[in-house]
N, C-alpha and C positions, 0 to 999 in steps of 0.2 A: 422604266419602272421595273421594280424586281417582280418577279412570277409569284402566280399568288398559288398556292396548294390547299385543298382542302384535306381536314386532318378530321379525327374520332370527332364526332357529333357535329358535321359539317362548318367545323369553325377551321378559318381561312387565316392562315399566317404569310406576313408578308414582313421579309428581314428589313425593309426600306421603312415600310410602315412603323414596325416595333421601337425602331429603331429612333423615328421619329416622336411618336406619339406614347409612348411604354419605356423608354430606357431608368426611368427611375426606380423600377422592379427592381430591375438586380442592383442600385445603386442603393435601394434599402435593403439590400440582404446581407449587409454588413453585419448585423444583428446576430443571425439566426447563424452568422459565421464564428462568432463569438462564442454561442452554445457550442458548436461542434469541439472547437479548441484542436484542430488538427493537430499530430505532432509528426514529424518527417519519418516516410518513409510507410506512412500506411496507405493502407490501400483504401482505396474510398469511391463508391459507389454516388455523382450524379445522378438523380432520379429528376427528368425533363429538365434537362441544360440548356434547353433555351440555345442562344446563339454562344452559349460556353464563357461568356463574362465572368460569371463565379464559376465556373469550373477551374477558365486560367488562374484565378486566386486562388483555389487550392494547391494548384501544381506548385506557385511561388513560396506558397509557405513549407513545401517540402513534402507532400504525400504526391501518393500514385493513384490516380482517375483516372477510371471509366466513366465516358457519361454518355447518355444516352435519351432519346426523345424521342417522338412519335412525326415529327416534321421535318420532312426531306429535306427545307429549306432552310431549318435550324440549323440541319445535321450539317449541313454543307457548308456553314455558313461558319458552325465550332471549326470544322477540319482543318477552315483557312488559317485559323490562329494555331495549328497544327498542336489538337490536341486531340486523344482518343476516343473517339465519338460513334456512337452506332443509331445505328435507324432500332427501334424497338418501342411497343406496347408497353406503358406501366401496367398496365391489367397482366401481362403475361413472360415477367421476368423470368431469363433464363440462366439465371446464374444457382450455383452452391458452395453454400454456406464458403466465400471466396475473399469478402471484402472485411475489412475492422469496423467500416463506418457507412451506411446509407445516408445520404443528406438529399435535401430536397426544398429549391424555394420558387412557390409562385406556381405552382405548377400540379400541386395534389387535388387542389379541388375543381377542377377539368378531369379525372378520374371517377367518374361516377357507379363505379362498385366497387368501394374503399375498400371489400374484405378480401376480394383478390388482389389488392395492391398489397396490401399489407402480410399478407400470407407472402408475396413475393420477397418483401423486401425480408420477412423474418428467414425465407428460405438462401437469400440472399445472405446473409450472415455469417460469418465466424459466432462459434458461442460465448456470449458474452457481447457482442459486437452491438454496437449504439446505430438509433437512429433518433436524427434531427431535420426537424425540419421548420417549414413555415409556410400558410397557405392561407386560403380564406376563409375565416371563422364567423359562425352565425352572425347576424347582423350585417356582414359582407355588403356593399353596395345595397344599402336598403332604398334608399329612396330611388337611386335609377333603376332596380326593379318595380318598383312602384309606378313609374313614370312610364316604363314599359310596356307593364300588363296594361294600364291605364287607355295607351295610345292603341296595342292589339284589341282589346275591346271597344274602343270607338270606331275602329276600322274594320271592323269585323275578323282580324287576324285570328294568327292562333296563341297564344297568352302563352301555353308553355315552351316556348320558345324566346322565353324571355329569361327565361332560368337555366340554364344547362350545367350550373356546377352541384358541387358538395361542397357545404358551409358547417359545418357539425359544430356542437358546445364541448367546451374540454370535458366534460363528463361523459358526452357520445363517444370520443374518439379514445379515450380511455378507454371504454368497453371494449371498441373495437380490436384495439394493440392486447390488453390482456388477452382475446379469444385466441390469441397468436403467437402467446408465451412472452409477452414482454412486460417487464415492469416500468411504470411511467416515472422518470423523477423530477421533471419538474414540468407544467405544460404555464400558459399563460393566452389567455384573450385581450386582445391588444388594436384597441382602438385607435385609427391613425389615417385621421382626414389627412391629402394626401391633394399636394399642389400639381395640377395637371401643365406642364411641358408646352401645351399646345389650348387645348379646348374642349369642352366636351364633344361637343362633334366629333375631333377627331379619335380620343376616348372609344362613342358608340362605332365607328365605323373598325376600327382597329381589335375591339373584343365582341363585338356581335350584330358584324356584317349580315350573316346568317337571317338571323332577326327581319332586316327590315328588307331583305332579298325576297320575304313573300310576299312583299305588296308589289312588285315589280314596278312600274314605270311612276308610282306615286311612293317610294323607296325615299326619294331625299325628299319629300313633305312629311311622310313620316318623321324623318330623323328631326327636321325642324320643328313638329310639336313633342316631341319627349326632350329638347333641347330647351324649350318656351316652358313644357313645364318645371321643369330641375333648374331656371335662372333666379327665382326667386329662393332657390334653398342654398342653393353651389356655386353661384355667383356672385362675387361683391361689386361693389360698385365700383374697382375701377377695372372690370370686366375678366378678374381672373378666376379659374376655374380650380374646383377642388372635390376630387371624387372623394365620398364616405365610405371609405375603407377601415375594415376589422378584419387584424390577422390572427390565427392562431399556430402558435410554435408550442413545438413540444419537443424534448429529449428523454425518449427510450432505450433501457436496454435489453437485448434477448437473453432470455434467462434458457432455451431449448439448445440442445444439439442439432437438432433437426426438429422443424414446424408445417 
């Protein structure tokens, strides 16, 4: 079994697990790759690359990545497909104004004080320089938080541990990026029931182990009634699973020299 790490807001990455139960992330971030429209030889800023799947895609199309994450076992996990990869906070980018392009998929709304991400990534920038991304937008998993809070309250848990991202409307995160000097050109919210790989089970154990670590030895009865109640919503009948996923992508650009 790969080594599990706990990363920002005690959520638990495991490259075997992601692997298993998550690889369709970055196989939907074809997308949000489309928006960026790389052209060879820019430099270009990963923000949380993950195990570096879409990062290698950038490198093939011709730009120059850095990428970087907040998980040891990401980190190590990018380097093996030997590409340039650092351990690093989105909350606390250390770059200036260096890169043409910030991109970012799957991974901003785990960032839970968007205005220091965003002041980074504007400090991040060349002037002029674009940011793209795509993450989880309002309505994000609504019903398995529902199903969540639901079971923390019958069990006496603690309900806000059911929620640990940012899910903003594009008119939230609008605000946001203007406070930062960037001008929005095009954002979209993007509903996209989203065929699960494996099952929900493996879904809650793989994004919010955390969750149901505070019931401790009654941990997997938990997960089996927030499983009991999301089969009648996200389950069809011939037992396959489908988390209700909304994304929202946006592409920005910085309109400052320095932000």
């Amino acid at each position: 079994m790969a080594q599990r790490l706990r990363q920002s807001g005690d959520q638990i990455w495991s490259t075997g697990g992601y692997d298993t139960h998550a690889r369709f992330v970055s196989i939907l971030g074809a997308g949000v790759l489309e928006w960026l429209d790389v052209k060879p030889g820019e430099r270009v800023l990963d923000l949380g690359c993950g195990d570096g799947a879409l990062t290698e895609e950038l490198v093939k199309q011709g730009a120059n990545v850095v990428g970087i994450d907040s998980s040891s076992e990401f980190v190590a996990s990018a380097r093996r497909r030997g590409l340039d990869v650092h351990l690093m906070d989105g909350h606390g980018l250390e770059f200036n104004h260096e890169f043409d392009a910030v991109f970012s998929n799957a991974a901003l709304h785990w960032m839970t004080d968007p205005g220091a991400v965003i002041s980074g990534i504007a400090r991040s920038l060349k002037p002029g320089g674009r940011f793209v991304a795509e993450f989880g937008g309002h309505g994000n998993v609504a019903a398995i938080v529902t199903a969540l809070r639901a079971v923390a309250a019958n069990r006496g848990g603690d309900t806000e541990l059911a929620f640990p991202w940012f899910f903003p409307t594009c008119d939230e995160y609008t605000d946001l990026l203007a406070q930062s000097g960037f001008t929005v050109r095009q954002t979209a919210l993007i509903p996209r029931p989203t065929a699960l790989p494996t099952d929900m089970a493996g879904w809650l154990r793989t994004f919010r182990e955390p969750f149901f670590a505070q019931f401790g030895h009654e941990a997997e009865a938990a997960l089996h009634d927030v499983v009991d109640l999301l089969r009648p919503s996200l389950c069809d009948s011939s037992g396959n699973w489908t988390a209700d996923y909304v994304r929202l992508r946006v592409d920005a650009v910085s309109e400052a020299a320095s932000a």
